[in-house]
C-alpha positions as CSV (number, residue, x, y, z in Angstrom):
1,X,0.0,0.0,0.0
2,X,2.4,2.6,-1.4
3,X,-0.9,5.4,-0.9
4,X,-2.2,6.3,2.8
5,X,-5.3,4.6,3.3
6,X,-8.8,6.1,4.4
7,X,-9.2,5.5,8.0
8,X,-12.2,5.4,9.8
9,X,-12.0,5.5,13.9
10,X,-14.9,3.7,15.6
11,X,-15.7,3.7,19.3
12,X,-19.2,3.2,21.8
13,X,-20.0,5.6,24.3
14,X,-22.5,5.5,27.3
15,X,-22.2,8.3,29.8
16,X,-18.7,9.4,28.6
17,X,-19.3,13.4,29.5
18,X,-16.3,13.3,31.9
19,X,-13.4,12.2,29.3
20,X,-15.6,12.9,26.2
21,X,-14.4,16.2,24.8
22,X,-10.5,14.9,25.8
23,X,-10.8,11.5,23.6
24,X,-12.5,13.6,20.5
25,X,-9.9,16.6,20.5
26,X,-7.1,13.8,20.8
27,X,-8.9,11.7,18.1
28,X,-9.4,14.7,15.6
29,X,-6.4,16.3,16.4
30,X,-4.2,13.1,15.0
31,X,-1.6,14.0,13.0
32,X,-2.2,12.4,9.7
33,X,-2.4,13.5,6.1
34,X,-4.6,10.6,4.6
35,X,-8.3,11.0,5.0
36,X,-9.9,10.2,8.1
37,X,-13.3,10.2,10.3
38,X,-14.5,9.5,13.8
39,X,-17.1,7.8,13.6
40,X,-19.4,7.5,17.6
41,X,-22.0,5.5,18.7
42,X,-23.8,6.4,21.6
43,X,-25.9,4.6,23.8
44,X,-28.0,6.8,25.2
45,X,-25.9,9.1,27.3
46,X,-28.3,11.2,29.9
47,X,-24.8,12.5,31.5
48,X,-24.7,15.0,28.9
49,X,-22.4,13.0,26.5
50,X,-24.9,13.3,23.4
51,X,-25.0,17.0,23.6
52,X,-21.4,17.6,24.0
53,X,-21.0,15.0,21.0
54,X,-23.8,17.3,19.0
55,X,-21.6,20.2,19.6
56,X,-18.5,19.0,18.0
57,X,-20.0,17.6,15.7
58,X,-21.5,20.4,14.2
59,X,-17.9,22.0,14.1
60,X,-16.2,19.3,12.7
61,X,-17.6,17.2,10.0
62,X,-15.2,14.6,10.4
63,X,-17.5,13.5,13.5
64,X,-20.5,11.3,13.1
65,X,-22.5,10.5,15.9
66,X,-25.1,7.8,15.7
67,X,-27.8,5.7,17.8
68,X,-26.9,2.8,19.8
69,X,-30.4,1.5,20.9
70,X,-28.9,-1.8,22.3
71,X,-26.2,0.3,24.1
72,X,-23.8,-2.8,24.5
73,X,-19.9,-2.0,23.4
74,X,-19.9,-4.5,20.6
75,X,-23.1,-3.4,19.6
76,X,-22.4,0.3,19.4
77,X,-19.1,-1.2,17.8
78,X,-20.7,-3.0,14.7
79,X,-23.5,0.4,14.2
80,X,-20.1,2.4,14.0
81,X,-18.0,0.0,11.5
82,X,-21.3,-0.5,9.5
83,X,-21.2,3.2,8.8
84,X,-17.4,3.8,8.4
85,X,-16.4,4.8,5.1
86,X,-12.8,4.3,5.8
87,X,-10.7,1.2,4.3
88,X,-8.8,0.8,7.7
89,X,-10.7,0.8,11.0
90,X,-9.0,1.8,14.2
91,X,-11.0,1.1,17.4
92,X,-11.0,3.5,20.5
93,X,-12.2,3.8,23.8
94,X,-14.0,6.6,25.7
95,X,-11.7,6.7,28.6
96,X,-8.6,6.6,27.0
97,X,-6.2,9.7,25.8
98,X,-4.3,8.7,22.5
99,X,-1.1,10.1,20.9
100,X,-1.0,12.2,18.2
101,X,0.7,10.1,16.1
102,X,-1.5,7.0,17.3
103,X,-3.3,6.3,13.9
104,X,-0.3,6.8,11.7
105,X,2.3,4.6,14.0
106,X,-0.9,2.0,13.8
107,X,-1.4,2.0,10.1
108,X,2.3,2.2,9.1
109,X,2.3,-1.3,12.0
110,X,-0.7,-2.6,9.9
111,X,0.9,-2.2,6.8
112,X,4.7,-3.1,7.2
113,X,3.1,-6.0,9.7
114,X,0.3,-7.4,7.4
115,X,-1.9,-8.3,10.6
116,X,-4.2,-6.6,13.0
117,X,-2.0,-4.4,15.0
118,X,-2.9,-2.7,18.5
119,X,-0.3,-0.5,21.7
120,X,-0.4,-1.7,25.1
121,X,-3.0,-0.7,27.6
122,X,-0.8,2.0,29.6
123,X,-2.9,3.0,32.8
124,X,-3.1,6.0,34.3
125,X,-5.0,7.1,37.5
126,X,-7.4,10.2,37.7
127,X,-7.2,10.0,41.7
128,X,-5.6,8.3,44.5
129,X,-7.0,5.3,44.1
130,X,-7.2,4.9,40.4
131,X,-3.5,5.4,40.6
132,X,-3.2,2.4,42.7
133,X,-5.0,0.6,40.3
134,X,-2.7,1.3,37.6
135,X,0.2,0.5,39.3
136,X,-1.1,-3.0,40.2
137,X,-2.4,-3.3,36.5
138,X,1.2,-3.0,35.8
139,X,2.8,-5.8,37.6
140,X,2.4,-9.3,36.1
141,X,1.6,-10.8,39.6
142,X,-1.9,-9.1,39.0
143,X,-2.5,-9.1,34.9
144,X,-0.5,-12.2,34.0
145,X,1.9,-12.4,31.5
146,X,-0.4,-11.1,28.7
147,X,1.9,-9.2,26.4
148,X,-0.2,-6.1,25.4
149,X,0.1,-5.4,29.1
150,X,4.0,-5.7,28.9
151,X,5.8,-5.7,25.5
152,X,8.7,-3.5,25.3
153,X,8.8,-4.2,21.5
154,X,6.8,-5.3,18.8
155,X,5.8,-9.5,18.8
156,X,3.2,-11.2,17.4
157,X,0.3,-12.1,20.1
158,X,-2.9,-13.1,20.9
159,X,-5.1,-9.9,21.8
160,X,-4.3,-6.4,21.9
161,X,-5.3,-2.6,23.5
162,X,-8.0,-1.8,21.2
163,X,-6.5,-2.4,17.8
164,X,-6.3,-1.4,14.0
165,X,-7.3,-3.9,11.3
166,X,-9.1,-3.7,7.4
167,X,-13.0,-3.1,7.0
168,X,-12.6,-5.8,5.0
169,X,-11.2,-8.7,7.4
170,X,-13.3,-7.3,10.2
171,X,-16.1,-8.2,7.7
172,X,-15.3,-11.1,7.1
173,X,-14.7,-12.6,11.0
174,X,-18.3,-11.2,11.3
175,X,-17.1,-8.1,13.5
176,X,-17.5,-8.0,17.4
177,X,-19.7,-10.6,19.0
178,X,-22.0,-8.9,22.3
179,X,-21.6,-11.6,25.6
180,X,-24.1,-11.4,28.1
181,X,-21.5,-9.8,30.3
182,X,-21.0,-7.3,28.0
183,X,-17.1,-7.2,27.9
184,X,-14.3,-9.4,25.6
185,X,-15.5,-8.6,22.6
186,X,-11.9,-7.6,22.0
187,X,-10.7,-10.4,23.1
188,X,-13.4,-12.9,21.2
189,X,-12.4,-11.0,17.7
190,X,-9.2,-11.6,17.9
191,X,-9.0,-15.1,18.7
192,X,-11.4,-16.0,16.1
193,X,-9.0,-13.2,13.6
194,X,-6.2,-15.9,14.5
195,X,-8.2,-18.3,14.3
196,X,-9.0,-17.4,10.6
197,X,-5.1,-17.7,9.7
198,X,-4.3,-14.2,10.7
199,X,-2.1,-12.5,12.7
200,X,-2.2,-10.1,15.7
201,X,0.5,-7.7,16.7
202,X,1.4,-5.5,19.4
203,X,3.7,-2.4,19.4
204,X,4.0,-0.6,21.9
205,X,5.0,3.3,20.0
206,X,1.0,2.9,19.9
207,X,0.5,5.1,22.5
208,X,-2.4,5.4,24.8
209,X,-3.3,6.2,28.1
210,X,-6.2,4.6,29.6
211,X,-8.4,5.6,32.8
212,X,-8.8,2.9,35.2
213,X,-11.9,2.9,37.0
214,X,-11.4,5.3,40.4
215,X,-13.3,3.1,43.1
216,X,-13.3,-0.1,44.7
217,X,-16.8,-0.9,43.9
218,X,-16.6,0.5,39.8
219,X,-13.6,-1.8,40.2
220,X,-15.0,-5.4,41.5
221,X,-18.2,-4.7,38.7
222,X,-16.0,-4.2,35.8
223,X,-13.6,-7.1,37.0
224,X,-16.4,-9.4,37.9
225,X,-17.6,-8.7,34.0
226,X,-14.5,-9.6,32.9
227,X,-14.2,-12.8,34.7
228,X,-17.8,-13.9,32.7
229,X,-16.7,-12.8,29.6
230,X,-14.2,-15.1,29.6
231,X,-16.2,-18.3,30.6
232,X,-18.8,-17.0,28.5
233,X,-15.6,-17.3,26.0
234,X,-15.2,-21.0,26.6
235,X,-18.9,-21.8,26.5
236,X,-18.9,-20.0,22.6
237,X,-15.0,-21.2,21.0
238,X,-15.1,-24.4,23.5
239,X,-11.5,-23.0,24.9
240,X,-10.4,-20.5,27.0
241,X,-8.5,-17.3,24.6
242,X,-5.5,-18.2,26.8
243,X,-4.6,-20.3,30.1
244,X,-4.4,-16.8,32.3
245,X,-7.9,-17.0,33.6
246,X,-7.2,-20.1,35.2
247,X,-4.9,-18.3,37.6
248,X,-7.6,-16.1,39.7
249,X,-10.2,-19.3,39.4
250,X,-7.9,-21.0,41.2
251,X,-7.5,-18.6,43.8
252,X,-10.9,-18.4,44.6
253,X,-11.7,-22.2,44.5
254,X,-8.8,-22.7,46.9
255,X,-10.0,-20.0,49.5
256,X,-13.6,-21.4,49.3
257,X,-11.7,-24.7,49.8
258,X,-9.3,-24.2,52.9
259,X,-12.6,-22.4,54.5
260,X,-14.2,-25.9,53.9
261,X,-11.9,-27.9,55.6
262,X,-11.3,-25.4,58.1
263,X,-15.4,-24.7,59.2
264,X,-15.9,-29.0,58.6
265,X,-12.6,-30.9,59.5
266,X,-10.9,-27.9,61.8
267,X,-8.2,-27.6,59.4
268,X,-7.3,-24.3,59.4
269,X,-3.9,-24.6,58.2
270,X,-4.6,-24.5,54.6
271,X,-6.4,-21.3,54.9
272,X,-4.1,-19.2,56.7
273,X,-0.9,-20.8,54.9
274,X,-2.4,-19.7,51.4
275,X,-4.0,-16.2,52.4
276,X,-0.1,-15.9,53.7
277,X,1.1,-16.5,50.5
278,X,-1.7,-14.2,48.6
279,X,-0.7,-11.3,50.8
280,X,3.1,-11.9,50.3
281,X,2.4,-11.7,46.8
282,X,0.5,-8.6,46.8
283,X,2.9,-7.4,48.9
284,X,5.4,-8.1,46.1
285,X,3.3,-5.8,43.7
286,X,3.0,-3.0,46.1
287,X,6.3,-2.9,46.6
288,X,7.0,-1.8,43.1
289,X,5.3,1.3,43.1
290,X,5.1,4.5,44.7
291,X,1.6,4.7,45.4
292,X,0.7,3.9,49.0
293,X,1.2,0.2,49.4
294,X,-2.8,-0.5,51.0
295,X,-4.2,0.9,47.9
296,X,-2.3,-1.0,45.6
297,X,-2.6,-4.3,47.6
298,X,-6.8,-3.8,47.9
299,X,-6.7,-2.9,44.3
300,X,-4.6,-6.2,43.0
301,X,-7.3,-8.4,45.8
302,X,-9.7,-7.0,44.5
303,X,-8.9,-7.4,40.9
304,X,-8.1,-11.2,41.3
305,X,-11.5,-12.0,43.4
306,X,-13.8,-10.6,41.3
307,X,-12.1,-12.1,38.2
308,X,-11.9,-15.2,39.7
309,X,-15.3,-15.4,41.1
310,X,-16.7,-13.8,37.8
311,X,-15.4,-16.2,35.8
312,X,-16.7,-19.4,38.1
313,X,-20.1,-17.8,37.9
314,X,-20.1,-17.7,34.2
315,X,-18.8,-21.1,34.3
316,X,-21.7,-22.7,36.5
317,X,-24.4,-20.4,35.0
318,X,-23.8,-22.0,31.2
319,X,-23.3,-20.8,28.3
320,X,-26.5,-18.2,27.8
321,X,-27.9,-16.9,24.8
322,X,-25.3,-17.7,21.8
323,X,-23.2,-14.7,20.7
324,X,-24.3,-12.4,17.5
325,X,-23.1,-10.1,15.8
326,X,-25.2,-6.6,16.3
């Protein structure tokens, strides 16, 4: 592709007023000289998104803005690609801030690459507490080893931070599939993109910042979600995306466990000698930041609970209604 491509950049909104107007001026304001659009789906922001988005919008008529009466990410997701003009789409989130360069560095990856290409999720607390989350989302002993949390150059992988990819292919995986948890449709598009003979790769000089979520309890929901998706993962591709879920899972089943033996047999040992090793291991992962050590150690607990606990309950509740596209 010796010409730039047209790129179109698609993202789903719901009650985004508080990072809106900084994802659309860093999303309008990229620096590239091939044709581009934004193209929004909203759905059905009564926090004042939709009128901020009408306001730009009528300034710039690079912006679209369009319905999302389902209001689900990969539904809002598909409404936007469906009306994206552009050959190359490049997916964003509300509460991220992006590089001004992030667009070209990802279509110059995609095309020197030949493969879906996506940054690493860098995280970046708006208060004391998001901070803490960041720095726990940081350390391995809380994500995993999932490379588009820590590649220091570019490999090939099996998911990404958001991601750039062709219309086309996107097309013809059948786009994102909505879970009745509502979250890894990132994660579901690019398995099946492998799965499809093509590739996936991370560089990290696509920069991002995201905007973890700033309280315990926004925390456990969004972590608890993330733990169904991926069950509701295996119950759809009949496999886990990767072995890392298993980790959390088996945290949880081996508390409930050593509190079993300790209420019915009065073995207590189990318990306390594996919450001592949990909290030397979050210990571990505080100690790598500055942020107070508390925070970061509540933050990573919480984080591997609710994943863990999530992802049991989408295992026992079954498979739900089948993923679709839309």
């Amino acid at each position: 592709m010796d010409r730039l491509p047209s790129i179109s950049v698609i993202l789903a909104v719901l009650d985004e007023a508080q990072f809106i107007d900084d994802t659309l001026s860093d999303l309008l304001g990229q620096v590239y000289p091939g044709s581009l659009e934004v193209v929004v789906a909203d759905g059905g922001s009564k926090d004042g998104t939709r009128e901020k988005l009408a306001h730009r919008a009528s300034q710039d008529d690079r912006l679209l803005v369009i319905e999302n009466p389902k209001k689900g990410q990969a539904q809002g997701l598909n409404l936007a690609a469906a009306e994206a003009s552009g050959e190359i789409l490049v997916r964003a989130d509300g509460h991220t801030r992006y590089s001004n360069d992030y667009v070209a560095t990802s279509v110059k990856s995609l095309q020197e690459l030949k493969g879906a290409v996506g940054g690493r999720m860098n995280p970046f607390g708006s208060n004391r507490f998001g901070r803490a989350v960041a720095a726990a989302m940081n350390s391995p002993l809380t994500m995993g080893p999932g490379r588009f949390h820590h590649a220091t150059r570019i490999e090939e992988v099996d998911t990404v931070y958001l991601g750039a990819f062709p219309k086309q292919g996107f097309e013809e995986i059948g786009g994102f599939r909505s879970f009745p948890s509502g979250t890894s449709e990132d994660a579901d598009f690019y398995y099946r993109w492998r799965r499809s003979g093509r590739k996936v790769f991370v560089n990290p000089d696509i920069d991002t910042r995201y905007t973890p979520r700033d309280s315990a309890g926004a925390l456990w929901r969004q972590y608890w979600r993330y733990g169904q998706g991926k069950s509701e993962m295996l119950w759809a591709n009949g496999r886990f995306p990767s072995l890392r879920p298993l980790a959390p899972m088996a945290l949880v089943v081996a508390l409930v466990t050593g509190l079993v033996l300790g209420l019915f047999a009065g073995w207590w040992w189990p318990l306390w000698a594996l919450t001592l090793a949990w909290v030397i291991l979050l210990l571990v992962v505080a100690s790598s930041s500055e942020e107070p050590a508390h925070l970061v150690m509540l933050a990573a607990a919480i984080m591997h609970l609710a994943y863990g606990l999530g992802a049991l309950y989408g295992l026992i509740r079954g498979p739900g209604p089948v993923p679709q596209r839309g």
